[in-house]
DONU-885931 format. One line per 8 residues: number of its first residue (from 0); their letters; for each residue x, y, z of N, C-alpha, C. Coordinates in steps of 0.001 Angstrom, whole numbers. Example, Ala and Ser with C-alpha at 12.3 -4.5 7.8 and 13.67 -1.06 7.14 Angstrom:
residues 2
0) as) 13190/-5690/7800/12300/-4500/7800/13200/-3300/7800; 12850/-2250/7080/13670/-1060/7140/12900/30/7870 .
//
This chain:
residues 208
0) xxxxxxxx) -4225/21799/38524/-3607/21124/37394/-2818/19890/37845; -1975/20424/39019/-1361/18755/39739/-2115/17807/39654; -3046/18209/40390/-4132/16925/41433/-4964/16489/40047; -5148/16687/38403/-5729/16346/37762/-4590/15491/36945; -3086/16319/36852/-2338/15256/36130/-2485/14026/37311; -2463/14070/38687/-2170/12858/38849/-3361/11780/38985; -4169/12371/39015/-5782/11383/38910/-5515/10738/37324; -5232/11810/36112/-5083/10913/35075/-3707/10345/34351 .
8) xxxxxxxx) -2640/10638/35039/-1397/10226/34489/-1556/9204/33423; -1933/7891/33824/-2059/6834/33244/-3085/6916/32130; -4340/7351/32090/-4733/7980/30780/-3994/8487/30175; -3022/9545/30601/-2161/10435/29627/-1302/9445/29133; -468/8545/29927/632/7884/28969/608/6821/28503; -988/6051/28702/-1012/5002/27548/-1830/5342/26759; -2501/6806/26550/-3027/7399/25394/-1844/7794/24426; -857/8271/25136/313/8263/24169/992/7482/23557 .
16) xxxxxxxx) 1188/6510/24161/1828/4841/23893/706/4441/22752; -890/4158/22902/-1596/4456/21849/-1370/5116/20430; -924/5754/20718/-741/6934/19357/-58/6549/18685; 1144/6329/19228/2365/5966/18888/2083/4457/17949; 1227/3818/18770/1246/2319/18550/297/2412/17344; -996/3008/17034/-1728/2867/15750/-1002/3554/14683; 354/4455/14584/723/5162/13657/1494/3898/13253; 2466/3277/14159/3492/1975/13776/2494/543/13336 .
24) xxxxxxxx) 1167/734/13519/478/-224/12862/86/-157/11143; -402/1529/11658/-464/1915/10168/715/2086/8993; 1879/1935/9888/2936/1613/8606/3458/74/8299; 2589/-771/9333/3103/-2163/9524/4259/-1879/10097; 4968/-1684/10948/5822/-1645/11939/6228/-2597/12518; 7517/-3523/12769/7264/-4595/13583/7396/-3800/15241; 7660/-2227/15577/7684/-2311/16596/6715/-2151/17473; 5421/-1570/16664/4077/-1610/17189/4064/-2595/18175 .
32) xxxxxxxx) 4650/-3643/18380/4522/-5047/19002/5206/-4677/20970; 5996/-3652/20577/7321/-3552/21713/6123/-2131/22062; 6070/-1147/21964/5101/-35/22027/4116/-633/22618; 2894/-1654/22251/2127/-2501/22477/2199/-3211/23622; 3175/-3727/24095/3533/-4245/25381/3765/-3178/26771; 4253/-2696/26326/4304/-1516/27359/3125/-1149/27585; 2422/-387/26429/1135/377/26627/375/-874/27350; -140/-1948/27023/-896/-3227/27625/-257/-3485/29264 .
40) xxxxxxxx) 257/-3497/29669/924/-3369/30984/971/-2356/32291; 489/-1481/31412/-12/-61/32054/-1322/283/31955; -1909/-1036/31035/-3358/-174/31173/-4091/-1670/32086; -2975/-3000/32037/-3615/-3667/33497/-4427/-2462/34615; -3226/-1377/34929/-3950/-1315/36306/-5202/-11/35920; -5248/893/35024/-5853/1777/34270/-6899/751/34525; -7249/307/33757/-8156/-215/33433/-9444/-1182/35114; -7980/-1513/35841/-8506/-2164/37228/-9497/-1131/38028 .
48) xxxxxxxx) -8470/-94/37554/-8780/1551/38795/-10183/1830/38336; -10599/1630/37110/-11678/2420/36297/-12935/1524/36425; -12827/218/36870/-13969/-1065/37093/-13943/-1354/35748; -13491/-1329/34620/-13300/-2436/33121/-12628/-3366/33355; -13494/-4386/34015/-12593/-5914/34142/-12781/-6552/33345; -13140/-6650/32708/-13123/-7592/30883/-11905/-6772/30186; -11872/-5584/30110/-10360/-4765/29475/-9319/-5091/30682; -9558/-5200/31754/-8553/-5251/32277/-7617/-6632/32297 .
56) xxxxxxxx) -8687/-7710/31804/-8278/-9029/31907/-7959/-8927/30518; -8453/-8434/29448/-7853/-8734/28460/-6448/-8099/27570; -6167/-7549/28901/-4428/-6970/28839/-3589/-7820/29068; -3733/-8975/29864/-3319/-9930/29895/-3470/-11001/28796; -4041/-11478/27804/-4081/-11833/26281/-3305/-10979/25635; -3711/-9694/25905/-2495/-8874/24589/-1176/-8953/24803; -654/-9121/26020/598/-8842/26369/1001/-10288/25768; 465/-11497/26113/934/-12977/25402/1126/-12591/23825 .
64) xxxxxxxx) -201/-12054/22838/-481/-11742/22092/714/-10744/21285; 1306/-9672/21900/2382/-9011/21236/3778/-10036/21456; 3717/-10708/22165/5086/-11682/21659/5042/-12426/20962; 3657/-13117/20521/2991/-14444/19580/3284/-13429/18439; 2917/-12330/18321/2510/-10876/17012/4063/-10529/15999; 4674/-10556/17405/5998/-10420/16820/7162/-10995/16494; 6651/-12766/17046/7563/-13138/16524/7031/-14132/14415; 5526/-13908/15222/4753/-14128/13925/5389/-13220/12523 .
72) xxxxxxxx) 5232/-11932/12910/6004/-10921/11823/6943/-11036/11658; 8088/-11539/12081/9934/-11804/11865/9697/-12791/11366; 9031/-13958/11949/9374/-15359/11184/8422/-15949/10722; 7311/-15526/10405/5863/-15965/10622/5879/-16873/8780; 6549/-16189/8032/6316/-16007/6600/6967/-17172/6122; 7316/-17942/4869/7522/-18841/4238/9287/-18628/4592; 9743/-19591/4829/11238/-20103/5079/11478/-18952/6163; 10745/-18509/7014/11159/-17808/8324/11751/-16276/7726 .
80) xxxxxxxx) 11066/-16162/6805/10960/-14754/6640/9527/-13704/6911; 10063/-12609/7426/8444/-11862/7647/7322/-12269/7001; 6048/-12126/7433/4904/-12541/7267/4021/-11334/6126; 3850/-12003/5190/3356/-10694/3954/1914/-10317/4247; 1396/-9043/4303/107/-8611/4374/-989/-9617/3587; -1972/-10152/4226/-2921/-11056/3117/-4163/-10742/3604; -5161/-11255/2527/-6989/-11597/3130/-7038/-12481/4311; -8412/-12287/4748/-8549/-13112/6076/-8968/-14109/5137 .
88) xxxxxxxx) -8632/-15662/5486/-9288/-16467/4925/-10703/-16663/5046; -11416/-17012/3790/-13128/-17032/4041/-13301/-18380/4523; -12314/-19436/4942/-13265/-20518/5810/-13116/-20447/7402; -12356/-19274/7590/-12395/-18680/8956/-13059/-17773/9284; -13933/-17208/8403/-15079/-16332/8444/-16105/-17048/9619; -16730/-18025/9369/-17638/-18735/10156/-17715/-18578/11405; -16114/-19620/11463/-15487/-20151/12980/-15508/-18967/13618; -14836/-17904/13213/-14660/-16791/14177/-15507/-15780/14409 .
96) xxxxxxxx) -16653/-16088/13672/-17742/-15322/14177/-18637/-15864/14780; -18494/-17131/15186/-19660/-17924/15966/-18477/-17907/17235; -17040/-18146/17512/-16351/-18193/18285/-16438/-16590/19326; -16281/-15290/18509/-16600/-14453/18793/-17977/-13700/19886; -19109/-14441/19371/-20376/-14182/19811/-20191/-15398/21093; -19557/-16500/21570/-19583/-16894/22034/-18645/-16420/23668; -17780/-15248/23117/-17130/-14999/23867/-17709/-13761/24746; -18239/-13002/23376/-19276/-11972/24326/-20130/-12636/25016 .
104) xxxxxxxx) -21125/-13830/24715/-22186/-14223/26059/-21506/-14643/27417; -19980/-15302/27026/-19618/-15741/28094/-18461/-14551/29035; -18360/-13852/28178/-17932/-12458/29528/-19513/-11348/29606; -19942/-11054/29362/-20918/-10637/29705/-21799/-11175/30710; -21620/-12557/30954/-22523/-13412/31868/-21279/-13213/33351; -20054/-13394/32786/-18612/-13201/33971/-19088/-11654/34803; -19282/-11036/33661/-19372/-9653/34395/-20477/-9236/35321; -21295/-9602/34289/-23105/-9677/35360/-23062/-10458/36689 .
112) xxxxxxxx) -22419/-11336/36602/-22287/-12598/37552/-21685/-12133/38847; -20498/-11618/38312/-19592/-11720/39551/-18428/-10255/40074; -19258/-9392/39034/-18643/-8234/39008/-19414/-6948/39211; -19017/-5430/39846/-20104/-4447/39860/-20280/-3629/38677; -19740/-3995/37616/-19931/-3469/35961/-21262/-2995/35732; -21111/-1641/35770/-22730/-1225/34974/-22311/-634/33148; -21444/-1147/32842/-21311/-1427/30981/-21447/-2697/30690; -21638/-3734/31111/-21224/-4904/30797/-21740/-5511/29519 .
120) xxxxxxxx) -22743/-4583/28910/-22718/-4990/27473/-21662/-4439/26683; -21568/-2987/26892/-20482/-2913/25754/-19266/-3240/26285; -18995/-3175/27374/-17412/-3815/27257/-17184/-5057/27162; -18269/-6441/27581/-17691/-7571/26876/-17877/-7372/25063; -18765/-6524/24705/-18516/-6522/23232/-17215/-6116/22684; -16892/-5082/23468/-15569/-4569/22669/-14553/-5842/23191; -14114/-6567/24406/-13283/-6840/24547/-13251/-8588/23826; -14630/-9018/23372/-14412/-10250/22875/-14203/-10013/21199 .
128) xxxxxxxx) -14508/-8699/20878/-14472/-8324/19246/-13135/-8120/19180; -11929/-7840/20643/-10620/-7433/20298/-10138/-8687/20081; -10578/-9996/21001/-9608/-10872/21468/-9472/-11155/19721; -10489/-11189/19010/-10617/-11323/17555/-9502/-10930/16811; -9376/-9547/16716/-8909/-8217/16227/-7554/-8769/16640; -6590/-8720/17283/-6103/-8474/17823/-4809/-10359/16947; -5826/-11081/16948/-5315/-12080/16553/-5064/-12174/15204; -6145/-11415/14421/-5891/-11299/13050/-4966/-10143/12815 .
136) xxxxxxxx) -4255/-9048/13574/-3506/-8392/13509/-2159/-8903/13883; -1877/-10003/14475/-540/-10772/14575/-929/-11674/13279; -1575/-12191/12763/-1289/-13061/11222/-1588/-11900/10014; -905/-10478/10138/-911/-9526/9357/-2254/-9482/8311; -3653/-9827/8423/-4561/-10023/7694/-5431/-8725/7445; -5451/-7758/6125/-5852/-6464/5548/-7131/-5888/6597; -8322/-7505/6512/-9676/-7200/6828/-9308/-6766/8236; -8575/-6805/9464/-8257/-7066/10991/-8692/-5026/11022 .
144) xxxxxxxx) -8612/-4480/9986/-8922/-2612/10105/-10148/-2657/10626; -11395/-3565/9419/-12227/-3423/10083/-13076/-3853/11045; -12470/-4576/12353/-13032/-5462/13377/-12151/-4076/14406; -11100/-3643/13801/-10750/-2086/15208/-11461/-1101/14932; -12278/-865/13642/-12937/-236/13014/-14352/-236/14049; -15115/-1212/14001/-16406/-1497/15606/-15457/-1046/16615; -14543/-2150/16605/-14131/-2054/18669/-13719/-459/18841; -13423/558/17909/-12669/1928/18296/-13792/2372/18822 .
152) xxxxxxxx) -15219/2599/17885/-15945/3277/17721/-16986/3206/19120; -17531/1859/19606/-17984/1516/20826/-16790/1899/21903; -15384/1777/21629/-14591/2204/22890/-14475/3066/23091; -14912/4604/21916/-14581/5500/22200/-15827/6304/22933; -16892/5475/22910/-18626/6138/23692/-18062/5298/24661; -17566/4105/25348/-17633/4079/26991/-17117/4508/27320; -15436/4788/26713/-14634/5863/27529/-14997/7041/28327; -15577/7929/26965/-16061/9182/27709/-17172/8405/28872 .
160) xxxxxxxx) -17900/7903/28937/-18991/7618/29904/-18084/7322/31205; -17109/6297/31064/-16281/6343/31994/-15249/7235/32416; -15040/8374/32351/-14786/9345/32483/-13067/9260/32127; -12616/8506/31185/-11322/8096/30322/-11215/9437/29319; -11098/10163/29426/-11480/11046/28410/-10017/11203/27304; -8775/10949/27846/-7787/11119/26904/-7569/10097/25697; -7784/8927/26482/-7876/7580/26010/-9213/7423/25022; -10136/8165/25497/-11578/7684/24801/-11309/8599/23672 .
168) xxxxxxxx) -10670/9978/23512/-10487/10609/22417/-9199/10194/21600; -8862/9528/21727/-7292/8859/21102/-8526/7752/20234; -9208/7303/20783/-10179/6236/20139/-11061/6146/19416; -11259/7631/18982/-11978/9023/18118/-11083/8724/16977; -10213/9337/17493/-8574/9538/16413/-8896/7822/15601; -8385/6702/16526/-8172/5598/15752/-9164/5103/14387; -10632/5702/14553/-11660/5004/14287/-10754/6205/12575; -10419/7334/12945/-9929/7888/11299/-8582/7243/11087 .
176) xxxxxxxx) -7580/6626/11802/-6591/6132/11362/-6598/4768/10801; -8068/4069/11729/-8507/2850/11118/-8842/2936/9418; -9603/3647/9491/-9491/3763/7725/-8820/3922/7025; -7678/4647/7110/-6574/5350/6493/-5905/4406/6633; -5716/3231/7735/-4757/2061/7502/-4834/891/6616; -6696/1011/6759/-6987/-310/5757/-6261/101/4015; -6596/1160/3902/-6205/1724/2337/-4356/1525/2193; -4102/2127/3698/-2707/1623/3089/-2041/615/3222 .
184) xxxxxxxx) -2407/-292/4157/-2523/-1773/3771/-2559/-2789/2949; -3885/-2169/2164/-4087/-2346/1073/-3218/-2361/-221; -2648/-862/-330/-1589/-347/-1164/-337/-1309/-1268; 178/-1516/141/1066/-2536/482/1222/-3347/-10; -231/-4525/181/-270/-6060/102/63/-6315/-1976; -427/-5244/-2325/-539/-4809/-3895/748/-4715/-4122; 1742/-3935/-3876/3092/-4134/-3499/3755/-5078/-3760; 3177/-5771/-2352/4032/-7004/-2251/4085/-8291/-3393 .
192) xxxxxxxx) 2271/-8256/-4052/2086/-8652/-5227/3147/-8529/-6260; 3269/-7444/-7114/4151/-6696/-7472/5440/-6894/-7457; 6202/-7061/-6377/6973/-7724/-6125/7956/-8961/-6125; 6458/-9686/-6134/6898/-11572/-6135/6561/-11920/-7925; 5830/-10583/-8681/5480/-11011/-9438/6696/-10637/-10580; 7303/-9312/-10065/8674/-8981/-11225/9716/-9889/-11487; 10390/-10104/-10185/11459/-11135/-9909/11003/-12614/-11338; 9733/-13467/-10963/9524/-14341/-11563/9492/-14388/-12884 .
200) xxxxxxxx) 8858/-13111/-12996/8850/-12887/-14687/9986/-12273/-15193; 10889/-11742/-14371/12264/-11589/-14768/12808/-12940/-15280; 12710/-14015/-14200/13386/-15200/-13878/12960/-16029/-15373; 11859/-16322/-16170/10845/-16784/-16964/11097/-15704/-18324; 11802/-14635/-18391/11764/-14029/-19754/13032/-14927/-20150; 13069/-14949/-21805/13712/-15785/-22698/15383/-14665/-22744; 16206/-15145/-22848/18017/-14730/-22811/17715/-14348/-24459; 18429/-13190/-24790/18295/-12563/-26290/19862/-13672/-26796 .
//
């Protein structure tokens, strides 16, 4: 039991840091961001130990990425107030899916090239579908569920292959919390509607 906690320690505690971190996503959390950093910092070397050098390099983006994320959410929003749940815009639909596919040929070619990766399709897929994900989840945007929605589901078949097994089943878990977040997300952004819409029509009803 020793000699197995210590082969997987680091599976164990950024599968936990994980957990932690998709539950504080799923409530919109700004601390998901602080959780997030930690966990990304620990899975640099996780990830080194395991030969995922496209995940391992792209711990280094997230870690930039949760300080861009969070200070986006505190001040991101109109007069430097929090940033309100919204749609992804549809003229960024395009860009970021031709930007996207461009990122998988060009780590996939990194990996083939110059690395001993025998996944190197799916992990530049998952890791150029995160750099995505990951960005539309710092500009708080509803659709960003389902781009973790792919990346869980492919991360959670290399894991096990790579013998990640705590981590790859935490990634099981996400692909049902992914859904359950988009809905309440959803619920939210409706909310927030709601919201901006009472005040005004308070403001706009006629004095008896």
């Amino acid at each position: 039991m020793t000699a197995f906690l210590a082969a997987h320690w680091l599976d164990i505690v950024t599968t936990i840091l994980g957990l932690a971190y998709i539950l504080l996503e799923y409530k919109a959390s700004v601390w998901l961001w602080l959780v997030g950093f930690i966990m990304q910092a620990l899975g640099i070397v996780l990830y080194y130990q395991k030969g995922l050098y496209a995940d391992c390099a792209m711990e280094f983006y997230y870690i930039t990425m949760t300080i861009y994320g969070y200070w986006r959410w505190v001040h991101g929003g109109s007069h430097k107030q929090p940033v309100p749940i919204s749609h992804f815009p549809k003229r960024l639909v395009l860009p970021w899916l031709l930007l996207m596919a461009a990122l998988w040929a060009t780590i996939y070619w990194l990996l083939v090239t110059f690395t001993n990766s025998n996944v190197p399709l799916a992990d530049s897929f998952t890791t150029a579908l995160s750099l995505v994900g990951i960005w539309a989840l710092a500009h708080k945007y509803l659709e960003q569920w389902f781009i973790w929605i792919a990346v869980d589901v492919v991360t959670c078949v290399l894991y096990f292959y790579k013998d990640i097994p705590f981590k790859a089943s935490l990634y099981g878990l996400y692909v049902v919390i992914a859904v359950l977040g988009f809905y309440k997300w959803k619920r939210l952004m409706q909310a927030q509607k709601e919201q901006t819409v009472t005040p005004a029509a308070s403001a706009s009803a006629p004095e008896c």
